[in-house]
N, C-alpha and C positions, 0 to 999 in steps of 0.2 A: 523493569520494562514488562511489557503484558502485550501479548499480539495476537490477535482473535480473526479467524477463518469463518465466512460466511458462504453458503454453496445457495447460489440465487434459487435456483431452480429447485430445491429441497423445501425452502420457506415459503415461497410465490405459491405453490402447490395448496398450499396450508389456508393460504390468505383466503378470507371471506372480503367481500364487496365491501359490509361495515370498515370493517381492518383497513384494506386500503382507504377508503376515505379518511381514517384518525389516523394514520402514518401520515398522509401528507400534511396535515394540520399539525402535527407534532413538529415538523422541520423549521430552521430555520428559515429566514423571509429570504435569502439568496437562494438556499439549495431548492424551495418552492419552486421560487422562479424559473430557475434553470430545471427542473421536472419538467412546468409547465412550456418550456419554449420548446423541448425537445419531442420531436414528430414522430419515431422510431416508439413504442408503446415497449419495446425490451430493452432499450436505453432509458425510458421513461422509471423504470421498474427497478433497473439495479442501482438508479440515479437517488431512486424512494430510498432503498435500502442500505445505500452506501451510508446516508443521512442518520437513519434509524442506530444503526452501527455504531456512528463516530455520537451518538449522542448516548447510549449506552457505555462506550469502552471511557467515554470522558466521565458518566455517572459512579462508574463503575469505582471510577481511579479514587474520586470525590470519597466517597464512603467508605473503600474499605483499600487505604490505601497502603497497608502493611502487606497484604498477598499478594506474592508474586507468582508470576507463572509462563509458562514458555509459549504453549500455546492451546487457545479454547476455540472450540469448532462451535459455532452458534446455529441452531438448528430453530428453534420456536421463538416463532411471530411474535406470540406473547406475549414472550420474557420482554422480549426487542420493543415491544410497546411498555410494557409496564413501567420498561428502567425509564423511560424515555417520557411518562405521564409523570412520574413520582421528579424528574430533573425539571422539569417545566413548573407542577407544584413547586416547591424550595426554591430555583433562582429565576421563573419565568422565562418567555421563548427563549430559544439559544441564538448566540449571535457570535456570527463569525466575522470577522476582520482578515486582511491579506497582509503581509509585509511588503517590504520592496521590492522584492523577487517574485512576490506572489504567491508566498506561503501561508496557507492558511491558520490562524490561531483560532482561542478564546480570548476573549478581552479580558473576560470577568476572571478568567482562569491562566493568565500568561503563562503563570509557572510548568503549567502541562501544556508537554509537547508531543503531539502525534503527527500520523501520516498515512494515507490512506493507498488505494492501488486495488485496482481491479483488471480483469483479463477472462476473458473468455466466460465459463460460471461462478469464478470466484471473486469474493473482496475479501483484503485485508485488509486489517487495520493493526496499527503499533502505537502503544501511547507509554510515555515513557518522562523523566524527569530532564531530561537533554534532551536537546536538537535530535533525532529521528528521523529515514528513512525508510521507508519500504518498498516492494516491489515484487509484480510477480509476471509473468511470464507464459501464455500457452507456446507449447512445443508445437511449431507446423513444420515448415522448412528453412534451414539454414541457408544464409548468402552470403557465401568470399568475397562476393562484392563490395557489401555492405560490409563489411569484417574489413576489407583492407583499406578501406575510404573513411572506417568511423573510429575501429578501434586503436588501440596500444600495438607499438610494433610486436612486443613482446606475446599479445594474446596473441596475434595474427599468427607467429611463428605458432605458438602454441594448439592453434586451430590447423595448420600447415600439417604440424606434425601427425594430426590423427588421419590425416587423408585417405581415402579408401577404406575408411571404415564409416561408414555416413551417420549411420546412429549416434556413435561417440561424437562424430564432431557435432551433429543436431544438439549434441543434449550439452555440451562443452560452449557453443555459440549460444545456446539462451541463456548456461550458468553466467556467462561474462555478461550477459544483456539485463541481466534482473540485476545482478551484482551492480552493473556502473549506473543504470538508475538508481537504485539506491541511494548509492552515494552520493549522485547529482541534488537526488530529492533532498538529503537530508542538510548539506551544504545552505540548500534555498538557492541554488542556481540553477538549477534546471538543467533544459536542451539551449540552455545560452552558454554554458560550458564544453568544449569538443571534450568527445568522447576520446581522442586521442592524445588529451592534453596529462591523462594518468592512467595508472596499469591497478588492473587487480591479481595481486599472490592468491592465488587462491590455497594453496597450502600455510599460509600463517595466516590466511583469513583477515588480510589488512590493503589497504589502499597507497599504493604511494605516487606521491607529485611531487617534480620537484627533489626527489630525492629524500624527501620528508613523509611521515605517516603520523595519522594521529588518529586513522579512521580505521573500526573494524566491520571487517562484515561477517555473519553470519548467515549461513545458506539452510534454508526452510524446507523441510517436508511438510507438502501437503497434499499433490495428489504425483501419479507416475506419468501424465500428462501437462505438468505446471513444473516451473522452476519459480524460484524465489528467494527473497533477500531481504535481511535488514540489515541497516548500519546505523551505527551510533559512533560517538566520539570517544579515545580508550582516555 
């Protein structure tokens, strides 16, 4: 697996006018679209990017698929065009397909499987030989609301227990938050599965439903303002 960290506001900075105009020419014919329909010009931007991204970390996989790595922090515009001119040259525009659930693939490419996730300044991406999710998470403020209505009775206690110390629980409520998208993402069921329908261990790092586990997760450093997650299948 290979899971690359993009910090919008680092690259955007960099971007010449040229740049942006051959990044959106670079994207696919949906993720264009969806640029072009969106009004917000800083949704517009990390929507560019998100593109650029999932078309590099797919070239990336293509070419040099014996290196693994845990995780790469993408910083230059570039780079992020070049992978992205040289993938168009070899297999022409990129083309994305949905599954049933609405997961995105490669047609041309089934056997790779990624997943994408952005939140506040940051995208990630995970591209991986199995089914894959990701997720990530800015830290604002925690809701027991939301906590006793969405999650696991188990997290809830678990959230219960840190009471009166609010930072822990803040950073405890997004761990669970990034964690069970993940694993929603990665499944291809999305928010059409309740969040209280399975629990995250977050000490074995595994998912169980059902009584059953097949799924792990792993929790991502990437900045001390973000929480984050990937899961994959053990």
């Amino acid at each position: 697996m290979r899971l690359y960290a993009l910090k919008a506001s680092e690259v955007l900075e960099q971007m010449t006018m040229q740049q942006r105009q051959e990044s959106l020419s670079l994207l696919c014919v949906s993720r264009q679209e969806k640029v072009k329909r969106l009004r917000n010009e800083e949704l517009k931007d990390k929507s560019m990017l998100t593109g650029l991204l999932i078309g590099y970390g797919i070239f990336m996989w293509i070419t040099q698929p014996e290196q693994e790595m845990q995780m790469k922090n993408i910083t230059d515009i570039e780079l992020l065009l070049q992978k992205n001119r040289e993938y168009e040259k070899w297999y022409g525009k990129p083309k994305i397909a949905f599954g049933a659930e609405g997961k995105p693939y490669f047609p041309m490419h089934a056997e790779i499987h990624f997943n994408v996730s952005h939140s506040g300044d940051y995208i990630l991406l995970a591209v991986a030989k199995e089914e894959v999710g990701i997720d990530i998470e800015e830290i604002t403020s925690s809701n027991m609301d939301v906590a006793k209505r969405c999650f696991h009775e188990k997290e809830y206690k678990a959230l219960q227990a840190s009471d009166g110390k609010l930072d822990l629980q803040k950073e405890l409520f997004y761990t669970y938050w990034a964690a069970k998208e993940s694993y929603v993402k990665c499944t291809g069921k999305g928010l059409s599965q309740s969040f209280s329908s399975f629990w995250v261990d977050l000490e074995q790092g595994v998912v169980w439903e059902d009584e059953k586990t097949k799924f792990h997760i792993t929790m991502l450093e990437v900045d001390s303002q973000y929480k984050a997650a990937v899961c994959m299948i053990t």
